[in-house]
C-alpha positions in Angstrom: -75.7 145.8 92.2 -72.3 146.2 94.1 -72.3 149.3 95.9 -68.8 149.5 97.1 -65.5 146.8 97.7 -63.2 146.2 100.4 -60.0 144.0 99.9 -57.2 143.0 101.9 -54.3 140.9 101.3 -55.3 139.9 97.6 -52.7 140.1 94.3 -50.8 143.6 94.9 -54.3 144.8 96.8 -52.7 145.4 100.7 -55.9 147.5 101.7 -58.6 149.0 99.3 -62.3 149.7 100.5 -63.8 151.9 97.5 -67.4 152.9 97.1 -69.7 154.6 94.5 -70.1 152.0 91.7 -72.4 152.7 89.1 -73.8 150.2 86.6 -71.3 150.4 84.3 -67.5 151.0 85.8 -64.2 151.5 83.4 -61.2 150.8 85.2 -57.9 152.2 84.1 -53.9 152.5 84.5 -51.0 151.7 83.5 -49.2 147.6 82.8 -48.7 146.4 86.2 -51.1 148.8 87.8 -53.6 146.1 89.0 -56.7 146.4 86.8 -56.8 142.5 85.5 -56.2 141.9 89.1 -59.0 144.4 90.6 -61.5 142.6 88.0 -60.5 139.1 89.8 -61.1 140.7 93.2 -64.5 141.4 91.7 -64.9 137.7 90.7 -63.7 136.0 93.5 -65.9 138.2 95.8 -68.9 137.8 94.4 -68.7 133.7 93.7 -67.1 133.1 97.1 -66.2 129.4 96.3 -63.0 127.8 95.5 -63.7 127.0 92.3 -63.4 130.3 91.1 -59.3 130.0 91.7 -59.2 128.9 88.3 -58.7 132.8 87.5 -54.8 131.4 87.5 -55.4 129.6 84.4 -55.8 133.4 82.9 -52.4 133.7 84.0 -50.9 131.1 82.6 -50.6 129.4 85.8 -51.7 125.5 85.5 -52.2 123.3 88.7 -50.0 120.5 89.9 -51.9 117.2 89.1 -50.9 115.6 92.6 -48.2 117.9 94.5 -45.6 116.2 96.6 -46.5 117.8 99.2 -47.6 120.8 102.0 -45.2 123.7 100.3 -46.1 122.5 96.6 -49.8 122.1 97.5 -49.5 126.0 98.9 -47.5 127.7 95.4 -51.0 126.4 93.6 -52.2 129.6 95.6 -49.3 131.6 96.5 -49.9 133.9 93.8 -53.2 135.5 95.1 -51.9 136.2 98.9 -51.0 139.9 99.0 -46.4 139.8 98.4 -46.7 135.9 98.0 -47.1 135.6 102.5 -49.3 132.7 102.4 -49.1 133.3 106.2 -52.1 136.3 105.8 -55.6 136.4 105.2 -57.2 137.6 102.1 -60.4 138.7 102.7 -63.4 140.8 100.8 -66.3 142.6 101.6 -69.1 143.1 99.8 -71.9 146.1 100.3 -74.7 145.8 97.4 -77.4 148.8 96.9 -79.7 148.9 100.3 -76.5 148.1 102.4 -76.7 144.2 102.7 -73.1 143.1 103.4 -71.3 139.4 102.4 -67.9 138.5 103.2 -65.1 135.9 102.4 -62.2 135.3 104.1 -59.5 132.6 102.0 -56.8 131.5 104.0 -54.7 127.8 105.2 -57.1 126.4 107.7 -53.9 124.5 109.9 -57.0 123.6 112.7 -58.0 120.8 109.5 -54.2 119.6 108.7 -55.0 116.1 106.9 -52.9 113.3 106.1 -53.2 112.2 102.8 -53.7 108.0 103.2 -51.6 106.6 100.6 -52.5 102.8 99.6 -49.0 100.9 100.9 -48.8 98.3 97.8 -49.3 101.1 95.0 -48.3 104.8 96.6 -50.4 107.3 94.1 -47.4 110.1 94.7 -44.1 109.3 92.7 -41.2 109.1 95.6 -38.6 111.1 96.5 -35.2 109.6 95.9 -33.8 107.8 98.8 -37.4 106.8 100.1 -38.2 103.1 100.2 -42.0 103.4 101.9 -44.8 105.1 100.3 -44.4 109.2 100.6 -47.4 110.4 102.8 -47.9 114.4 102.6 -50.1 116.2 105.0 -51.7 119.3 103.5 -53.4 122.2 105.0 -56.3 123.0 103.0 -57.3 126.3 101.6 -60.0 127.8 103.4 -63.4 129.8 102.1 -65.2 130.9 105.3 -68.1 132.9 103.7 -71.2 135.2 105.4 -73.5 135.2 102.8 -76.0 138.8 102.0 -78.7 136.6 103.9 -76.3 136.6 107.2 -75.2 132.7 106.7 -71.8 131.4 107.3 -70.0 128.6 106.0 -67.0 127.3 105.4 -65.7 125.7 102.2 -61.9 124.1 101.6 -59.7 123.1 98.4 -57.4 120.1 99.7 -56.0 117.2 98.3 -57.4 112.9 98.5 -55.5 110.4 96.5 -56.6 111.4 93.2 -56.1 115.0 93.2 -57.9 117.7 94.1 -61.0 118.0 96.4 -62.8 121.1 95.9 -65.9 121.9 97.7 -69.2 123.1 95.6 -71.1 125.8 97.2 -73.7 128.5 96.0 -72.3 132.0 94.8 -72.6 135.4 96.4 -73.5 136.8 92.8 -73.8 135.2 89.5 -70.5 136.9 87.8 -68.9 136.4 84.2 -65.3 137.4 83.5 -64.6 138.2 79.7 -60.5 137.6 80.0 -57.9 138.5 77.1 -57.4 135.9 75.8 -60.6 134.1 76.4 -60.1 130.8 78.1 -61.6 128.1 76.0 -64.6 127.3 77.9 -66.4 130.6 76.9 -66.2 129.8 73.6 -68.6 127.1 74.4 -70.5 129.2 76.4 -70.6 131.7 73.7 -72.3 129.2 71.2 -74.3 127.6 74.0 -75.9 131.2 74.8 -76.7 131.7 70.9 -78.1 128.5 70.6 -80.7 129.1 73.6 -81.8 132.1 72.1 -82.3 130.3 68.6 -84.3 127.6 70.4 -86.4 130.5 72.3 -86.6 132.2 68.7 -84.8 135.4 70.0 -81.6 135.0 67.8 -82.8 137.2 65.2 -82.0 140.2 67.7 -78.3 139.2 67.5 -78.2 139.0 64.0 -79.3 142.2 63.4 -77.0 143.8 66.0 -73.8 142.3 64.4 -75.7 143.2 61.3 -75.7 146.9 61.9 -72.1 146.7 62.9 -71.0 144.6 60.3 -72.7 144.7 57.1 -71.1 141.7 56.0 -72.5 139.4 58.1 -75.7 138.0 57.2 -76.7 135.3 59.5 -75.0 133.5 62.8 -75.7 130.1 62.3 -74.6 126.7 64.5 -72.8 123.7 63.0 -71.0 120.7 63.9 -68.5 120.4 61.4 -67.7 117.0 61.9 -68.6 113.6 64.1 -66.8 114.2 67.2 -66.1 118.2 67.0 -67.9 120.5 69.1 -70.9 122.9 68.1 -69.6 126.0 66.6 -70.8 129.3 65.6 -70.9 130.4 61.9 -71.3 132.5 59.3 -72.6 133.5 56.0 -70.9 136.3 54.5 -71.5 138.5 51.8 -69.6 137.3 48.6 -68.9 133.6 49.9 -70.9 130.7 48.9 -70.0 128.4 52.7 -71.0 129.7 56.4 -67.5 130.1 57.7 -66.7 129.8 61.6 -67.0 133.0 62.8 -63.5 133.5 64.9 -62.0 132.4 61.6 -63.7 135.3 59.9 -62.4 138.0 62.4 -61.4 137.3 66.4 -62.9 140.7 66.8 -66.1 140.4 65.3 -66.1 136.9 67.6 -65.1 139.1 70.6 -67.6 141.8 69.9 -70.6 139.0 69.3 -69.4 137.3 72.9 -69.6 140.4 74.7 -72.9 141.2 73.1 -74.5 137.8 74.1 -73.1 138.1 77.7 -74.9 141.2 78.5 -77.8 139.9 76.6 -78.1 136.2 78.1 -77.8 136.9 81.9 -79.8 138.6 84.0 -78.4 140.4 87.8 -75.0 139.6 86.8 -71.9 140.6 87.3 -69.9 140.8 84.1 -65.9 142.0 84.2 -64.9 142.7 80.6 -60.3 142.9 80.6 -58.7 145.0 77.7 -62.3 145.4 75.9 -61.1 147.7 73.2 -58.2 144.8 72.2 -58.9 143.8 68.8 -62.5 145.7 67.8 -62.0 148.4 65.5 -61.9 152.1 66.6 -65.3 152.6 64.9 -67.3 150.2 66.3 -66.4 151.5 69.6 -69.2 154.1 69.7 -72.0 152.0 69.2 -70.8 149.0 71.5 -70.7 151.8 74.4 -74.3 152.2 73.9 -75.3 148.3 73.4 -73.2 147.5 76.3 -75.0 150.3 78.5 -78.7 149.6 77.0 -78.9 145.6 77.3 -76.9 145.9 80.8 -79.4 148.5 82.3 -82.5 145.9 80.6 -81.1 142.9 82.3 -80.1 144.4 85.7 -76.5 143.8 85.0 -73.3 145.5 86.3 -70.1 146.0 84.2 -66.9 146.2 85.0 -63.9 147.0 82.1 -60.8 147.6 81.6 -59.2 149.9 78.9 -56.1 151.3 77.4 -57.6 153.4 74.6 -58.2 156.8 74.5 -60.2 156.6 71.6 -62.3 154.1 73.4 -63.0 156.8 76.2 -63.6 159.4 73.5 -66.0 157.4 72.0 -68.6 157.1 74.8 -71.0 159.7 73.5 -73.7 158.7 76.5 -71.5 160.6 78.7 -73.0 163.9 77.0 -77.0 162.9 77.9 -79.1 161.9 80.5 -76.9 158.7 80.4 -73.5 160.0 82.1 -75.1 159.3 85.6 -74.6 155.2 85.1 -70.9 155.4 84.5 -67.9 155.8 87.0 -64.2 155.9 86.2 -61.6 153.9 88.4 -58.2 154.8 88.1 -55.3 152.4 89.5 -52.3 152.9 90.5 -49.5 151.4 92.3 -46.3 152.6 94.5 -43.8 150.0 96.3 -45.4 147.2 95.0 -49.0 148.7 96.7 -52.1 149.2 94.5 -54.2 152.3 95.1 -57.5 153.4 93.3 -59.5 156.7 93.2 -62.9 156.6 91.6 -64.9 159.8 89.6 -68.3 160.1 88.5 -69.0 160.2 85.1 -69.3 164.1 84.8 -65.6 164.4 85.7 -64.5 161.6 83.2 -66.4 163.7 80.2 -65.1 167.0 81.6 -61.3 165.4 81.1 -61.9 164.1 78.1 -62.9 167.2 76.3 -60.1 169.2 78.1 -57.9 166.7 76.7 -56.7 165.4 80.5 -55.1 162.4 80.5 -57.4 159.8 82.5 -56.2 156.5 81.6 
């Protein structure tokens, strides 16, 4: 578990080292304040390879196919240097519980400039207008240098061969799951692919029964292909129709609420960031998700991270009354010039606000 975070030079994050995470963690503030962003610093800290830069793709931000060259190749990343200064360092540290430390530092390695080799009778990069020989770019690749919890130190690079993109594979810090709003497409395969190993392991009937009790209408999750080349999807039978029906069809939330269930319930010593969790779940279901989310994260060793806007969704955290309210911490975010800022309370503050009717979000 992720005792405390330091970051430097990442999104609107100049300089933020905070400590005292507990297992479960609710970030808030207002638009602009730098929780999605805060979440990603989470992610990209605990994977610590380049493939997890596909957090753009969240944003709406889609990669060049083959950039032209060294300042295109550099805005794929601008984005996630601290005021766009692709001149800095961004750099994490990690401290888990019993004080082992990892660290990642991402910046343009210039010491590994490469020319991309271009093949003379058939260039692979379209040509700028007024060039008659092949254009040959050279492209300063993005740099991971890592010191892992076990004190070894790497270095992995993003850069760029004739056919696109060379990203280096390397094993993560943490295993770590980011539930974004809106979901990217790939965890809705996820999603199913999770169900379906618990149906083959005979455990789905535990999931069933949950999105049973919070949603009488349901009863049974079911997987189908619906046709020859579509993809295995989840469905459902419902009360009062004869035919399963795919499930995001039937509600996005009760999809949303069922993904975040079978997160928390498929891995194991995980990070798990959850952005704008209340978005689209009903305000009474609120309640007992709280306490699913807490109970199956505690049983599988997991650590949560979410973001909210509501009120009510504060409100209705009732384990902040019992013996629970030690495993929660609030973060609140802020930002001023273009600087975020975050201050963290334990959870006996958070309830104390609440009831008084402070405003904490």
């Amino acid at each position: 578990m992720i005792k405390s975070l330091e970051i430097k030079n990442f999104r609107l994050f100049k300089e933020l080292n905070i400590t005292g995470f507990k297992p479960i963690n609710v970030i808030v503030g207002d638009n602009a304040a730098g929780k999605t962003a805060f979440l990603e610093a989470i992610l990209v800290a605990s994977m610590a390879t380049p493939s997890v830069l596909n957090i753009n793709l969240i944003r709406g931000i889609r990669y060049f196919a083959l950039p032209y060259d060294e300042e295109q190749f550099q805005k794929q990343f601008s984005s996630l240097f601290f005021n766009f200064d692709v001149e800095k360092t961004i750099s994490f540290k990690i401290i888990q519980q019993g004080n082992k430390e990892a660290s990642l530092e991402i910046y343009f390695d210039r010491s590994q400039n490469k020319i991309i080799e271009m093949p003379v009778d058939q260039p692979l990069i379209p040509q700028p207008q007024g060039f008659s020989r092949p254009f040959i770019p050279s492209v300063t690749p993005l740099a991971f240098h890592r010191k892992s919890f076990e004190g070894e130190e790497n270095t992995l690079y993003i850069s760029m061969t004739q056919n696109g993109f060379s990203i280096d594979g390397g094993k993560n810090f943490l295993e770590a799951e980011m539930f974004s709003a809106p979901p990217l497409e790939s965890y809705f395969q996820k999603v199913t692919s999770w169900y379906s190993k618990l149906s083959e392991d005979g455990k789905e009937q535990t999931i069933d029964n949950i999105m049973k009790k919070l949603y009488p209408d349901i009863v049974k999750l079911s997987i189908i292909i619906p046709s020859l080349y579509a993809p295995a999807t989840l469905y459902a039978s419902v009360v009062n129709h004869d035919k399963k029906i795919p499930l995001s069809i039937v509600s996005s939330g009760i999809y949303k609420v069922l993904s975040l269930i079978l997160t928390v319930k498929t891995l194991k010593s995980s990070i798990i960031l959850i952005d704008e969790i209340d978005n689209g779940i009903y305000y009474e279901k609120f309640s007992l998700l709280w306490k699913l989310l807490h109970d199956l994260s505690i049983e599988n060793n997991n650590q949560i991270f979410l973001s909210t806007h509501s009120r009510e969704f504060l409100k209705s955290n009732t384990l902040l009354k019992d013996n629970f309210k030690k495993d929660f911490s609030l973060i609140q975010l802020s930002h001023k010039n273009g600087i975020g800022k975050a201050y963290i309370s334990e959870s006996r503050d958070i309830f104390k606000a609440i009831e008084s009717g402070i405003e904490v979000r």
